[in-house]
C-alpha positions in Angstrom: -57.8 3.7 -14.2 -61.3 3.0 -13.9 -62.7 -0.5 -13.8 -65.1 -0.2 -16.1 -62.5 1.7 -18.8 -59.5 -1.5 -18.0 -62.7 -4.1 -19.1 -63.3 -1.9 -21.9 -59.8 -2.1 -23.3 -59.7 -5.6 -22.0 -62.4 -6.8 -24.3 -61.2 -5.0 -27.1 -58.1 -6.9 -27.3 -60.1 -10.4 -27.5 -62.1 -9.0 -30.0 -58.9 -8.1 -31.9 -57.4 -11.4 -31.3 -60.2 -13.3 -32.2 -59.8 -11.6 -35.5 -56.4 -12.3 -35.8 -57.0 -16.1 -35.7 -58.5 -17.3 -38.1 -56.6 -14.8 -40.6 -53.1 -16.7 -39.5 -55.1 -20.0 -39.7 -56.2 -19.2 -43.1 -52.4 -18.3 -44.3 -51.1 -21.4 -42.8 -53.7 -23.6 -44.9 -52.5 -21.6 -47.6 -49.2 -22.8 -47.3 -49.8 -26.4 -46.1 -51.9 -27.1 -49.4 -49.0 -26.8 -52.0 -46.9 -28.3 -50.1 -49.5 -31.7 -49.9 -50.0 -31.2 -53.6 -46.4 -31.1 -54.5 -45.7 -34.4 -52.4 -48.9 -35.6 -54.1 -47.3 -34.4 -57.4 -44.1 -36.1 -56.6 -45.5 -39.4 -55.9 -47.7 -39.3 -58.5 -44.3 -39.0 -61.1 -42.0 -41.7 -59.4 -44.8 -44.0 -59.4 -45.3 -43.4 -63.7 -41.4 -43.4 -64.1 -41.1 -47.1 -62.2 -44.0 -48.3 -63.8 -42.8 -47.2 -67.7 -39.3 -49.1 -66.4 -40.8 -51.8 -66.1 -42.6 -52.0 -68.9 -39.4 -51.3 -70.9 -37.1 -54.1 -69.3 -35.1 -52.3 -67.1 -35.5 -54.2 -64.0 -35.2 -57.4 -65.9 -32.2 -60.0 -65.1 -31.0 -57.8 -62.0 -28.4 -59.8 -59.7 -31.0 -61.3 -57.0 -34.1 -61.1 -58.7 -36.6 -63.6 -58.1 -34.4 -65.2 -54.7 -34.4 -63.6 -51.3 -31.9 -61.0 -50.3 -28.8 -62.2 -48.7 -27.7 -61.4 -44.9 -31.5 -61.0 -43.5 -30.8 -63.6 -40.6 -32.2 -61.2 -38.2 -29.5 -60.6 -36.3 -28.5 -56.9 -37.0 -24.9 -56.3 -37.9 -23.6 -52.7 -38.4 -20.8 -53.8 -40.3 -22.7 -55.5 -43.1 -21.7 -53.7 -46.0 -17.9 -54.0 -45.5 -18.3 -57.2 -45.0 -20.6 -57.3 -48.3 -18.0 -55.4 -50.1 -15.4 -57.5 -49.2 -17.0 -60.8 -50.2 -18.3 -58.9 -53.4 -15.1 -57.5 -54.5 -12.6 -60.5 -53.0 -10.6 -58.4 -51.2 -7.9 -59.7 -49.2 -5.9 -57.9 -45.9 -8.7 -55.0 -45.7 -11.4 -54.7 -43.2 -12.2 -56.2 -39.3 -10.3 -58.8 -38.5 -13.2 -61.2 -38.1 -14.1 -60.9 -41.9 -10.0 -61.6 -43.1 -10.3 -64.3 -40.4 -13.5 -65.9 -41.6 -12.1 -65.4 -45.4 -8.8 -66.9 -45.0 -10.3 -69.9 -42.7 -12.2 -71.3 -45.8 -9.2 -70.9 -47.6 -6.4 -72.5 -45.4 -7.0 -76.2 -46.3 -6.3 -75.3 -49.9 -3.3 -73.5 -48.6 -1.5 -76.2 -46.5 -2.7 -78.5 -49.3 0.3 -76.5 -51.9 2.7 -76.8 -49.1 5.1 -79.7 -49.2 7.2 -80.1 -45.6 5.2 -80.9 -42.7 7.4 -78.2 -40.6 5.9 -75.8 -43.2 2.3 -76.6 -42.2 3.0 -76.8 -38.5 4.0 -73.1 -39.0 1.2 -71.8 -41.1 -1.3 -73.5 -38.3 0.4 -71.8 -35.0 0.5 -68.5 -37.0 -3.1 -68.6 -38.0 -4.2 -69.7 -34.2 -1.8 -66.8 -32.6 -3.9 -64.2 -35.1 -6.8 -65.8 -34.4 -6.6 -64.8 -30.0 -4.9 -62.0 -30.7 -8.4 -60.5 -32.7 -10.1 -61.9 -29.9 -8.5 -60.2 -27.2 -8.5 -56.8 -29.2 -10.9 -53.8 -27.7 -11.2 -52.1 -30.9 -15.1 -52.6 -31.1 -16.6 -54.1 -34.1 -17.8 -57.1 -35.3 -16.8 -60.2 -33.0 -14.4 -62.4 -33.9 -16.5 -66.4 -34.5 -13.3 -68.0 -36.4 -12.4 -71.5 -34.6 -8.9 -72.0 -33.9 -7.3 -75.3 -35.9 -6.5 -78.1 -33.6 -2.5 -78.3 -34.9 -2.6 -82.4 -34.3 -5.5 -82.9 -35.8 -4.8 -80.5 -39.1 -1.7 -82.1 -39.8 -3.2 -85.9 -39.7 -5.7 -84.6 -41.9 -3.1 -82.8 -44.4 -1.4 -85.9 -44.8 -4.5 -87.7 -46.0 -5.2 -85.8 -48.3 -1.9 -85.8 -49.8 -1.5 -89.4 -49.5 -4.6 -89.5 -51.3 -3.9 -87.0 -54.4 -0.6 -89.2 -54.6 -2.3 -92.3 -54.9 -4.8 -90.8 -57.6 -2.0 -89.3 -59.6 -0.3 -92.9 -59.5 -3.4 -94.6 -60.9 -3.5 -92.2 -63.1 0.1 -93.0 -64.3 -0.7 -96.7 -64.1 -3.5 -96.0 -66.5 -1.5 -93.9 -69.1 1.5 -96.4 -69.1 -0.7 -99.6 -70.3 -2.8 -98.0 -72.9 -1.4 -99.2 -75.8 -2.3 -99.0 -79.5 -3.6 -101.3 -81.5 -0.7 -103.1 -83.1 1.0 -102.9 -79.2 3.8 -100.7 -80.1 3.6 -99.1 -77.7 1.9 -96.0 -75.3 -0.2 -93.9 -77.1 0.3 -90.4 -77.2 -3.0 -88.3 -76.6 -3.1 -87.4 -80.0 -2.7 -90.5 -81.5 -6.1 -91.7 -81.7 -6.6 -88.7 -83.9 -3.6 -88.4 -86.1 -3.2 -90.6 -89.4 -0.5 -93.3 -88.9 3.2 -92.4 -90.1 3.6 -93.5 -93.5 6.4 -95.5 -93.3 4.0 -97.7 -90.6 1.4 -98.0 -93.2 3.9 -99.0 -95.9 4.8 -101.7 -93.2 1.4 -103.1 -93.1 1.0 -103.0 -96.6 4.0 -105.2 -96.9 2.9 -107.6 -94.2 -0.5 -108.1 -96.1 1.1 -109.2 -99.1 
């Protein structure tokens, strides 16, 4: 082929593609403008519908409002929302161990606190401690386990303060219920005797007395 027929069909082609461009750019503007006016568009109508709820009311009295949102201690925890609905719903047994852990450790006072035979609080103290290193020791991923264990000595001096203490308030109370009297000292009175009428036949007594 000649040389000078090969530049011929050479520049021929550039002239075509040259053509060709801005025909392909003008089709893709074409599509990329609706497309910015419907996000534009859509925008636009969330904006209007927020704004209209609330100027009716509809964000008013939401749980939270007005106080910051819980759990942002900056610490990222990929396990927040189990352990949100657990605390939410009070859910007991379900989830990683470190949230039952953490739930029933603010709850184990109360617990040995019903129990009545030091043996029995002993018991409930080794279990919880044995649970306790057994989560820590599990490979199961998730959420570390931060729950202290219970010094056992330590608990049980501590139980038996605060029972000796709830037995000496409900003696004072006793003390307090046995020496009210009423007011001609017949006696204890009965809750509802400040508010009841007298019997009759103590009121016929009186009247008797007065004479």
């Amino acid at each position: 082929m000649p040389r000078d027929e090969a530049d011929a069909k050479a520049r021929a082609l550039e002239y075509r593609l040259e053509r060709a461009m801005p025909e392909q750019r003008r089709d893709s503007d074409e599509v990329t403008a609706p497309a910015a006016a419907l996000a534009g568009e859509r925008a636009a109508v969330i904006e209007t519908a927020i704004q209209q709820a609330i100027r009716a009311g509809e964000f008013d009295d939401l749980p939270g409002a007005g106080k910051p949102l819980p759990g942002l201690t900056g610490r990222h925890d990929p396990d927040w929302w189990i352990r949100r609905k657990i605390e939410t719903e009070r859910l007991t047994g379900l989830g990683p161990a470190a949230f039952t852990l953490r739930t029933e450790d603010t709850q184990l006072n109360d617990r040995l606190d019903r129990m009545q035979r030091e043996s029995e609080v002993r018991g409930a103290l080794d279990d919880f401690n044995r649970r306790v290193r057994e989560a820590r020791m599990q490979l199961l991923g998730g959420p570390p386990v931060v729950t202290p264990l219970r010094e056992v000595d330590a608990e049980i001096a501590a139980w038996r303060q605060r029972r000796a203490a709830r037995a000496t308030h409900a003696a004072g109370t006793a003390t307090v219920s046995e020496n009210a009297t009423d007011s001609d000292g017949s006696g204890p009175i009965h809750p509802k005797s400040r508010f009841s009428p007298k019997p009759w036949w103590r009121r016929s007594a009186r009247r008797r007395s007065a004479r």
